[in-house]
matplotlib code that plots the C-alpha trace (Angstrom):
import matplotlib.pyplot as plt

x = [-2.6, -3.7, -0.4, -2.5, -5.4, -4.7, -2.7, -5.8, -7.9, -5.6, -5.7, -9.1, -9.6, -7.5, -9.1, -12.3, -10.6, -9.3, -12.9, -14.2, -11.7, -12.7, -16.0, -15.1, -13.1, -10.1, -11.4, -10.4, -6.9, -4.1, -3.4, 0.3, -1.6, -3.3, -0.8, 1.6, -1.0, -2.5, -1.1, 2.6, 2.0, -1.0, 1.3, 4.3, 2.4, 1.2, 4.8, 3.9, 6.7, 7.9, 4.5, 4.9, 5.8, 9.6, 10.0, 14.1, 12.8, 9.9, 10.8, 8.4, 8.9, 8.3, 11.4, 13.0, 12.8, 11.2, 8.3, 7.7, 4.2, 4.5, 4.2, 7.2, 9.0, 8.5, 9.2, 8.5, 7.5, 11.1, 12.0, 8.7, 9.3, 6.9, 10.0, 13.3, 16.1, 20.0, 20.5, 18.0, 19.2, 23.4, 21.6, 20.1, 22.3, 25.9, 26.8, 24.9, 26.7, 24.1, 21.5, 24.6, 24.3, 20.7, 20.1, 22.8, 21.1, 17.7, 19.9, 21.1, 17.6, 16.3, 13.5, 14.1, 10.3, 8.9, 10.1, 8.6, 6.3, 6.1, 6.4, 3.6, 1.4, 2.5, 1.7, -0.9, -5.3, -5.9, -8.9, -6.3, -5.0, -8.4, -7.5, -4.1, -2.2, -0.9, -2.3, 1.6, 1.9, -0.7, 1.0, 3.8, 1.4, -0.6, 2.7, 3.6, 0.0, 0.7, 4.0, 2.0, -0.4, -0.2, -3.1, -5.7, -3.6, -3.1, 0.2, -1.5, -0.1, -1.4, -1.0, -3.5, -5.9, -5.8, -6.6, -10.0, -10.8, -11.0, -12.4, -15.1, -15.9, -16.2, -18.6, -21.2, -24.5, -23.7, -20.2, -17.5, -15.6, -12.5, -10.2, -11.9, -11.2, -7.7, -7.3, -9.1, -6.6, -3.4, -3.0, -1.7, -4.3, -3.5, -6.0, -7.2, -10.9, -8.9, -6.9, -10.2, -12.0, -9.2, -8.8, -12.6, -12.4, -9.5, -10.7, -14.0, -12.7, -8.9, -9.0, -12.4, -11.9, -8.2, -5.6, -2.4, -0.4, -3.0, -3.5, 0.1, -0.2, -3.7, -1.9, 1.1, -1.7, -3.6, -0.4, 0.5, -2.7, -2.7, 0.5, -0.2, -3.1, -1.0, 1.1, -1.3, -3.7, -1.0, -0.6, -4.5, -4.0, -1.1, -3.0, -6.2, -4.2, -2.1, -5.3, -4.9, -7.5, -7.7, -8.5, -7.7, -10.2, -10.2, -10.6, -13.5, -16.6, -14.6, -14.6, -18.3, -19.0, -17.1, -18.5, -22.6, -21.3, -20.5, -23.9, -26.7, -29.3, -28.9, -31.1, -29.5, -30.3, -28.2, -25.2, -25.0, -22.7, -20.8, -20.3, -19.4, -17.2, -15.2, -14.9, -14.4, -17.5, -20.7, -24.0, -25.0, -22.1, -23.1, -26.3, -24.8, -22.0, -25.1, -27.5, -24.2, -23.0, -26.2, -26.6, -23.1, -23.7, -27.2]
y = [25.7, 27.0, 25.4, 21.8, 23.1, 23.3, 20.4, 18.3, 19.9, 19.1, 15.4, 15.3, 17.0, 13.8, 11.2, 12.9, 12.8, 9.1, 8.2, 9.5, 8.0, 4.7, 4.9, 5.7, 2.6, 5.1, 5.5, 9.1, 8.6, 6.1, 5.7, 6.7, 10.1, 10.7, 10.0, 12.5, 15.2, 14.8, 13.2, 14.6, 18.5, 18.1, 16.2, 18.6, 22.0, 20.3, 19.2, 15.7, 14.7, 12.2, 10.3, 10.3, 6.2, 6.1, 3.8, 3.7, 1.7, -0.3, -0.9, -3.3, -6.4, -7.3, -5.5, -7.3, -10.5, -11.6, -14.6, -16.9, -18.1, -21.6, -23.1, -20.5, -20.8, -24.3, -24.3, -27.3, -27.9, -28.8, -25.1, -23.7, -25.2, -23.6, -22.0, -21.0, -22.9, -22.1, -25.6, -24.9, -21.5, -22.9, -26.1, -23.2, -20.4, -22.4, -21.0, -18.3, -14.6, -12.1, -14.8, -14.9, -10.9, -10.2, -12.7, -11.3, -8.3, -9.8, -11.6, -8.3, -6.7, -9.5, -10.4, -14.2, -14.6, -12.5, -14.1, -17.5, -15.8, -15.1, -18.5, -19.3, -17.0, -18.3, -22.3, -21.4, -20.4, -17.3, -19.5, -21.4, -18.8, -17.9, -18.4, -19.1, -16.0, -13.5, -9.7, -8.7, -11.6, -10.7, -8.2, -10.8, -13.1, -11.7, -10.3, -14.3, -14.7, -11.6, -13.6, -17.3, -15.5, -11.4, -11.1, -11.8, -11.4, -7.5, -6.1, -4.8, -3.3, -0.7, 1.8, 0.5, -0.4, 3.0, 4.2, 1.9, 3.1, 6.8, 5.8, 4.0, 6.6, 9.4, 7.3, 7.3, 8.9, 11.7, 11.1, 11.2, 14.1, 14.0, 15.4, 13.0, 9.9, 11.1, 11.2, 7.6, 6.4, 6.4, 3.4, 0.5, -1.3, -5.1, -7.5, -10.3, -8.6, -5.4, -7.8, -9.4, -6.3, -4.7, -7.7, -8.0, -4.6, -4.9, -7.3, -5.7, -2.1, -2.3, -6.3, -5.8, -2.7, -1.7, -3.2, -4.8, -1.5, 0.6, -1.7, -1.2, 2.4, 2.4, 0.4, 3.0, 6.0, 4.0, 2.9, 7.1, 8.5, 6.1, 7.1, 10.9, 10.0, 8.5, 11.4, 14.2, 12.2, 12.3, 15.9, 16.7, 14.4, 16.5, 19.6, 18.8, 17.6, 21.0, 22.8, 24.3, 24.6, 22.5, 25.7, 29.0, 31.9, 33.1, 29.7, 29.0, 30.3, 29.0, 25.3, 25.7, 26.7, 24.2, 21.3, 22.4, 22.2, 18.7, 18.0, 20.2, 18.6, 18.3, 20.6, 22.8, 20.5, 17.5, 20.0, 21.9, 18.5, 18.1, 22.3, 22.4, 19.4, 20.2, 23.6, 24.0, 25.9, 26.9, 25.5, 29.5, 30.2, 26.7, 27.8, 31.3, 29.6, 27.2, 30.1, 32.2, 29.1, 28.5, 32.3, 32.5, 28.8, 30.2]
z = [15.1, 11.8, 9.7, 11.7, 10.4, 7.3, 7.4, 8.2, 5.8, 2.9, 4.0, 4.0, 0.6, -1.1, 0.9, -0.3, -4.3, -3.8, -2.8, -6.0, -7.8, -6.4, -7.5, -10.8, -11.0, -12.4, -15.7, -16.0, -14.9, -13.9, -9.7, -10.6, -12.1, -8.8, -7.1, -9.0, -9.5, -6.1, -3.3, -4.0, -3.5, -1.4, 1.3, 0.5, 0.9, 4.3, 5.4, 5.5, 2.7, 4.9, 4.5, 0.6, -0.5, -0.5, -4.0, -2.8, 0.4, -1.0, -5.0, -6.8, -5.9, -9.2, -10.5, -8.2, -9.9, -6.8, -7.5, -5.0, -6.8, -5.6, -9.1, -10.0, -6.7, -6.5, -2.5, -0.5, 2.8, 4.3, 3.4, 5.0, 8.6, 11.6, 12.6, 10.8, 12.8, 12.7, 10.8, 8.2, 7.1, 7.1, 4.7, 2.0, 1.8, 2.1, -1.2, -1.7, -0.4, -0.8, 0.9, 4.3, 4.1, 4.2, 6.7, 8.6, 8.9, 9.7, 12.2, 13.3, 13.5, 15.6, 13.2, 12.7, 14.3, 11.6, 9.2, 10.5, 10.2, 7.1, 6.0, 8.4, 6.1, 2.7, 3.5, 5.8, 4.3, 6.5, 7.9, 9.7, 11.5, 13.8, 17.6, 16.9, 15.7, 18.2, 16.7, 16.3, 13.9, 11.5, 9.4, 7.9, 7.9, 5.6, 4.0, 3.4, 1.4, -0.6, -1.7, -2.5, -4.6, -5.2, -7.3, -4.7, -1.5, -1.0, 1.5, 4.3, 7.5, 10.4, 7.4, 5.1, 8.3, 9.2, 5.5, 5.5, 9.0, 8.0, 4.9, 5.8, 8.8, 5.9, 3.7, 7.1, 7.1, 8.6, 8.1, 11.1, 11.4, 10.1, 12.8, 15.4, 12.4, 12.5, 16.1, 16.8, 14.6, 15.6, 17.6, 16.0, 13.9, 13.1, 14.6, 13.0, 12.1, 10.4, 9.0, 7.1, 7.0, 4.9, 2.4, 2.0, 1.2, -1.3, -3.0, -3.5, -4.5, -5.8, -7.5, -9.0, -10.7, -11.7, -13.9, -11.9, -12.4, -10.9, -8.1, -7.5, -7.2, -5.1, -2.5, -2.3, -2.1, 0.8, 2.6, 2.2, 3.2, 6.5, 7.2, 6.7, 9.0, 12.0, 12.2, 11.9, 14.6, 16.8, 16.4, 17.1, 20.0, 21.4, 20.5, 22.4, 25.6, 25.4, 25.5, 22.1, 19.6, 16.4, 14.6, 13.5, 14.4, 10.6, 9.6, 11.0, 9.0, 5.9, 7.5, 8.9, 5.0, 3.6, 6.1, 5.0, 1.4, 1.9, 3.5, 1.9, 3.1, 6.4, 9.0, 11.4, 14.2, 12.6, 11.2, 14.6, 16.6, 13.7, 13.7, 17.5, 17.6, 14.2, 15.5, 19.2, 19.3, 21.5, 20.1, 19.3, 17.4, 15.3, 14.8, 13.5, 11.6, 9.7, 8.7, 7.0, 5.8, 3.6, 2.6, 1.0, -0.7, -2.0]

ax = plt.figure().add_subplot(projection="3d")
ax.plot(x, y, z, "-o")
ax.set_aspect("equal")
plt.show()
């Protein structure tokens, strides 16, 4: 349990960083910096490398050369159908051989509906789409937006949702703790209201304040940290069912010290929940975990 513990706690210490980074609109450093100095051995001193952004599976689409701006793209309507039909795709891609072998493999996946939808989300305002968009849908929907115009559309998927959930729940007065953030999160999150939420959100934080390169890299750190987040929630879920605690004996004082840090000025009576939750302990042993707590932090 203590390789967990720890495992949470350096999660929690860069959502904590990215937060003040956001604030600071990234004047003291690039997004591609944090992520480099920060996110990369945080997440592979905590074994959770396999939440790190994979640029070999998700390259830029940009260096792509892919641009479907419609004043670029110039795509009209009879190529945007409400569904993508066999006749429609044997009219387009005729001629075209690496077209036939990446919708081959879409074929092959079964994803022809996604990709309808898709196309759904680049001709369609997001205003359109109340009461009649199925939840599963919204994710390539919004994906087809980000396509019609990237700069105000944001990628977002159960990733990023997760990400603003456990962001938002840290930022609360007094804040949530962070192992229970983690382990309310794991389910799938792509309804339409964390769909709008998370744009709102986007546009207000990432588009308002950072240059199109550090956007870039904000969304890769927010898609990462979510990630990180499903799979160490599932872990603390697994853990609590087993009967096992969260934390490791010799750990504990450190985390009861290092929770009061974070909240100085909150009375015993208000830090003692957040103590016995975060810790698995007895409202005594809060109260004794408080009172050592603020005599080693002066």
């Amino acid at each position: 349990m203590e390789d967990l513990n720890a495992a949470c706690n350096a999660l929690q210490n860069i959502f904590e960083l990215w937060g003040v980074y956001l604030k600071s609109n990234g004047q003291s450093r690039s997004s591609e910096d944090f992520y480099l100095d920060h996110v990369t051995p945080a997440f592979l001193a905590a074994d959770l490398n396999s939440s790190l952004f994979d640029e070999r599976k998700f390259p830029a689409l940009k260096d792509l050369g892919i641009d479907l701006k419609p004043a670029k793209a110039a795509v009209s309507e009879s190529f945007l159908p409400e569904a993508w039909e066999p006749a429609l795709v044997k009219e387009n891609v005729a001629d075209n051989p690496l077209a036939q072998f990446l919708l081959a493999y879409i074929w092959k996946l079964g994803k022809f509906p996604e990709v309808s939808n898709v196309m759904a989300g680049y001709r369609t305002p997001a205003a359109q789409d109340e009461g009649q968009v199925d939840e599963n849908a919204v994710v390539m929907r919004q994906f087809g937006r980000h396509l019609a115009s990237p700069s105000i559309e944001p990628i977002y998927d159960q990733h990023t949702a997760r990400f603003l959930k456990i962001h938002e729940g840290m930022l609360l007065s007094p804040p949530s703790l962070f192992t229970d953030l983690l382990a309310s999160s794991v389910d799938q999150l792509s309804s339409m209201a964390d769909r709008e939420r998370y744009v709102a959100w986007w546009r207000a934080s990432i588009l308002a304040g950072m240059a199109p390169d550090d956007q870039l890299w904000a969304d890769r750190i927010m898609f990462s940290l979510g990630k990180a987040a499903k799979k160490l929630g599932g872990r603390l879920l697994k853990a609590r069912k087993g009967g096992g605690s969260t934390s490791h004996p010799q750990s504990k004082l450190a985390l009861a010290q290092e929770l009061v840090a974070r909240n100085p000025a909150l009375p015993v009576a208000q830090m003692r929940p957040l103590l016995m939750a975060r810790l698995e302990i007895s409202k005594d042993c809060a109260n004794t975990y408080f009172y050592i707590a603020r005599r080693r932090l002066g």
